[in-house]
N, CA and C atoms as an extended XYZ file, in Angstrom:
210
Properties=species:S:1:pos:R:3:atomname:S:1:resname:S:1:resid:I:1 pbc="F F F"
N        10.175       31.812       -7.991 N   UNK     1
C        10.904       31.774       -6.737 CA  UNK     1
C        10.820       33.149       -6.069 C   UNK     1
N        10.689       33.280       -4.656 N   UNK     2
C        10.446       34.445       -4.028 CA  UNK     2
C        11.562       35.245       -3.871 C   UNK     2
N        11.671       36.654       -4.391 N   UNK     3
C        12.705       37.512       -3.650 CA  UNK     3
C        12.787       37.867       -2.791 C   UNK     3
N        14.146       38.303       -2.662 N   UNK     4
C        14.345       38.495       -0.596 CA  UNK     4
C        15.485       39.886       -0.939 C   UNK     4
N        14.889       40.609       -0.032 N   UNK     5
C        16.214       41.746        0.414 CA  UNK     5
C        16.917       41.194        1.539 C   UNK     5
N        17.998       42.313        1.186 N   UNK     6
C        19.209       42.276        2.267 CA  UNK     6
C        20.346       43.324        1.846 C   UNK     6
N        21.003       43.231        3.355 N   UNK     7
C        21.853       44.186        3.050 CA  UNK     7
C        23.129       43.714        3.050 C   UNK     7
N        24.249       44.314        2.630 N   UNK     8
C        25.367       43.418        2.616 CA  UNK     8
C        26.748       43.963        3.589 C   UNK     8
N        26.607       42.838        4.366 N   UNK     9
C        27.496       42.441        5.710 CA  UNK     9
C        28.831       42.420        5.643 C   UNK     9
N        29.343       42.203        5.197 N   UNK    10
C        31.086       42.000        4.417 CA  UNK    10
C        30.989       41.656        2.982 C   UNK    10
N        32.276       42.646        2.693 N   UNK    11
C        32.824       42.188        1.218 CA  UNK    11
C        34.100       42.391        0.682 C   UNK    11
N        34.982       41.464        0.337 N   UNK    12
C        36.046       41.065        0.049 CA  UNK    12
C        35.901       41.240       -1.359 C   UNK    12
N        36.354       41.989       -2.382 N   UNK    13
C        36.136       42.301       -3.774 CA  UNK    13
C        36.754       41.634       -4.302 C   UNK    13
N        38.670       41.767       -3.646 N   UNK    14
C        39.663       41.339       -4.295 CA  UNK    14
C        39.540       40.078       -4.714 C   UNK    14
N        38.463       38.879       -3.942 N   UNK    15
C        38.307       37.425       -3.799 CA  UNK    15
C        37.227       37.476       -4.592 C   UNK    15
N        36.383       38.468       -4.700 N   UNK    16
C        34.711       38.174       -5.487 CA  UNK    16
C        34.023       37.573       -4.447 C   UNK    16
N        34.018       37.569       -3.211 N   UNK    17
C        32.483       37.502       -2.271 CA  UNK    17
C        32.448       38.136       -1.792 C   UNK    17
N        31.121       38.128       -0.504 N   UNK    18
C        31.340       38.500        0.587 CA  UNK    18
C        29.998       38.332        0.932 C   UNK    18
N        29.150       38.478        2.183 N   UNK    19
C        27.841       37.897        2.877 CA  UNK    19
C        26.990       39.105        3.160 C   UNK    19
N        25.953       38.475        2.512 N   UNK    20
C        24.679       39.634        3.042 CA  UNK    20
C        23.478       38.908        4.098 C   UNK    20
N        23.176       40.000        4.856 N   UNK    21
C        22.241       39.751        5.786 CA  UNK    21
C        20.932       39.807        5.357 C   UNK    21
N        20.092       39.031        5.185 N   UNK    22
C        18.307       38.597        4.425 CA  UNK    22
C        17.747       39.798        5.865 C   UNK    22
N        16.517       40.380        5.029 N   UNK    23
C        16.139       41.188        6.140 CA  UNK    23
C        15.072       40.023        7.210 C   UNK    23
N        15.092       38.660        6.585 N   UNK    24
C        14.941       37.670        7.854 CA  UNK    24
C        16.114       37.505        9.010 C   UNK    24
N        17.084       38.278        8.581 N   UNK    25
C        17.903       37.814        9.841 CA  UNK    25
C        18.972       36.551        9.089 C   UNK    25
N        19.034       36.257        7.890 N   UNK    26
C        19.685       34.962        7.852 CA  UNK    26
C        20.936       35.827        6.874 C   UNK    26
N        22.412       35.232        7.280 N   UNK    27
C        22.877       35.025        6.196 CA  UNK    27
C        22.973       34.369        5.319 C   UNK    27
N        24.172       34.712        4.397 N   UNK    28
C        23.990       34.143        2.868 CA  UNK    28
C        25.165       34.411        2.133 C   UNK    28
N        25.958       33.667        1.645 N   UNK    29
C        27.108       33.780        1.107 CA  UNK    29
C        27.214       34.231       -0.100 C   UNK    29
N        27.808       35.422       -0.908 N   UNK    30
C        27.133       36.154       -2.404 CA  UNK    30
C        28.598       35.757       -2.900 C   UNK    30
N        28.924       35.302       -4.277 N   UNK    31
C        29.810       35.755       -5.112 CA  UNK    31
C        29.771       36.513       -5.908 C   UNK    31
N        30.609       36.933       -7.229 N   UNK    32
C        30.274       37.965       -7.903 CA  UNK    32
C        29.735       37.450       -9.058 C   UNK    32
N        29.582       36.045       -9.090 N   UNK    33
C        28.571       35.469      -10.530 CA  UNK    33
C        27.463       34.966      -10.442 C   UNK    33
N        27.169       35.428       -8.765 N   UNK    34
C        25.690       35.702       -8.773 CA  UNK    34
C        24.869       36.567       -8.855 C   UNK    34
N        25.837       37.863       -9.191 N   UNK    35
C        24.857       38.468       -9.927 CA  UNK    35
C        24.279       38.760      -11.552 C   UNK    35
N        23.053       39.059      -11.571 N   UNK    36
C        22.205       38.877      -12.774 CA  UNK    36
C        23.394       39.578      -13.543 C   UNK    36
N        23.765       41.418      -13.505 N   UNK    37
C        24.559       42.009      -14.382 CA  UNK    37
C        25.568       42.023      -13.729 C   UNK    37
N        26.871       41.405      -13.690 N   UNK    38
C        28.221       40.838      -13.329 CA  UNK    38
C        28.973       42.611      -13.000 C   UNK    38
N        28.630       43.674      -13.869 N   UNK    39
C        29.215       44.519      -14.230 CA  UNK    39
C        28.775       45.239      -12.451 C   UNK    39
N        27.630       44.889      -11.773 N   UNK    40
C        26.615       45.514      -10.720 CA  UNK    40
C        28.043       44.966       -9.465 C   UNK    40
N        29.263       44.575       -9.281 N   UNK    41
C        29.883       43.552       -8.699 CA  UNK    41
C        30.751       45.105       -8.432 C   UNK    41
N        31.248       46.122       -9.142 N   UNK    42
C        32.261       47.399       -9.064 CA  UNK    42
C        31.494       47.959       -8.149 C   UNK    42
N        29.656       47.792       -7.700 N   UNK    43
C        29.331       49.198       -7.560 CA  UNK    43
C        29.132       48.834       -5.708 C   UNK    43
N        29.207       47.047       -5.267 N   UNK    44
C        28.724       46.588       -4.116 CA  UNK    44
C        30.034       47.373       -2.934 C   UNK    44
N        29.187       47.823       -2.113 N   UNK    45
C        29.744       48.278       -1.265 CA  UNK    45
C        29.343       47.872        0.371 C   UNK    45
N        29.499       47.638        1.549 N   UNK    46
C        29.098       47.059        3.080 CA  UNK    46
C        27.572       48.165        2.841 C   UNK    46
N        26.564       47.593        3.361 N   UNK    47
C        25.345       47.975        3.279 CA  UNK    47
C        24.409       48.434        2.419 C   UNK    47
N        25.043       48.081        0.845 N   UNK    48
C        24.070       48.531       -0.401 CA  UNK    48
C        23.683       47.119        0.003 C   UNK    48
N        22.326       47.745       -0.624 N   UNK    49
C        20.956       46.488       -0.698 CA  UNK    49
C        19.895       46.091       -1.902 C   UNK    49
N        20.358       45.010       -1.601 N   UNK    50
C        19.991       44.159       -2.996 CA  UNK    50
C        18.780       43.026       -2.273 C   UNK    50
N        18.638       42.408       -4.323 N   UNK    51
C        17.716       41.106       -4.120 CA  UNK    51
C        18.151       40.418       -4.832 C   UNK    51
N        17.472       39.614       -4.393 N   UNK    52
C        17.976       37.804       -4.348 CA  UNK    52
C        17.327       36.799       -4.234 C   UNK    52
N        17.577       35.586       -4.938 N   UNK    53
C        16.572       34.734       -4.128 CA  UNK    53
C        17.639       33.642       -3.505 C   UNK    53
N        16.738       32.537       -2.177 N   UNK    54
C        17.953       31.769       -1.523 CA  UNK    54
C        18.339       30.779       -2.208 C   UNK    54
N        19.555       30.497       -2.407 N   UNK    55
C        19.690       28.959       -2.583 CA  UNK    55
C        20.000       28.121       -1.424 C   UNK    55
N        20.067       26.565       -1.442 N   UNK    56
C        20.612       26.098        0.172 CA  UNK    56
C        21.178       25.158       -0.845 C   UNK    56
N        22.655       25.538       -0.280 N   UNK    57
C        23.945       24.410       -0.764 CA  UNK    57
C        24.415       23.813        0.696 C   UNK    57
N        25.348       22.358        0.301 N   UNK    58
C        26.164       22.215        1.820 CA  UNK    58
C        27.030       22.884        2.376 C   UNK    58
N        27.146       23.914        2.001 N   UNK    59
C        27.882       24.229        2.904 CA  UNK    59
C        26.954       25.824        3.357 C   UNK    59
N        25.834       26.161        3.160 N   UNK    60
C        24.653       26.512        3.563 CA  UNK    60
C        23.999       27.503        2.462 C   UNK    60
N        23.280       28.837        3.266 N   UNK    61
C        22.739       29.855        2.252 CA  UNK    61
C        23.479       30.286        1.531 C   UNK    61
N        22.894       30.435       -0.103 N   UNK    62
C        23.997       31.794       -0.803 CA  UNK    62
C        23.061       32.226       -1.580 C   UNK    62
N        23.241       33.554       -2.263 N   UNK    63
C        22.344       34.279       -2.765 CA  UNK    63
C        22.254       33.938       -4.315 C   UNK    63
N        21.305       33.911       -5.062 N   UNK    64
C        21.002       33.813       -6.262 CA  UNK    64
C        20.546       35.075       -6.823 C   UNK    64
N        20.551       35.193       -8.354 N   UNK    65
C        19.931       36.359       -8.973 CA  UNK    65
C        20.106       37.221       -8.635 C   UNK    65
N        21.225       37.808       -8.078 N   UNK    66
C        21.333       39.140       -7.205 CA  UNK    66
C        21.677       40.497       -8.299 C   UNK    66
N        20.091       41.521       -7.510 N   UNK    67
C        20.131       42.336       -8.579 CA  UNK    67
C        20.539       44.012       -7.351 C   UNK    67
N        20.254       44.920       -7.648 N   UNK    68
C        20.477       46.173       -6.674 CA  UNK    68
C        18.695       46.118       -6.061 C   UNK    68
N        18.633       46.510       -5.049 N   UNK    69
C        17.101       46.955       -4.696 CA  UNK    69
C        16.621       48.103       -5.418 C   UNK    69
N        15.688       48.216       -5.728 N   UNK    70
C        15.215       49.849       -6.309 CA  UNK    70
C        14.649       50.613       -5.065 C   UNK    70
């Protein structure tokens, strides 16, 4: 499955989400058990940038595998 960057748009910690922007332009809804190392969830801050790959649920994009960008 293809990875995708992005940067991240809002984040609500206290709840465990918040949405990152795909550098296509799309959002994507992230929780904090999507990421690969759960522990990587203390360090997300509005515009650290990560990867991911998409998933499409109904109620739309959300991010999978989400690791930090190198």
């Amino acid at each position: 499955m293809e990875r995708l960057r992005g940067k991240i748009a809002r984040v609500i910690k206290a709840k465990g989400f918040g949405f990152v922007v795909g550098d296509d332009g799309q959002e994507r809804f992230l929780h904090v058990t999507d990421f690969l190392d759960q522990n990587d969830w203390e360090e997300v801050r509005e515009g650290t940038v990560l990867t991911f790959t998409h998933l499409d649920t109904p109620k739309g994009g959300r991010c999978g595998e989400v690791s930090f960008a190198d």
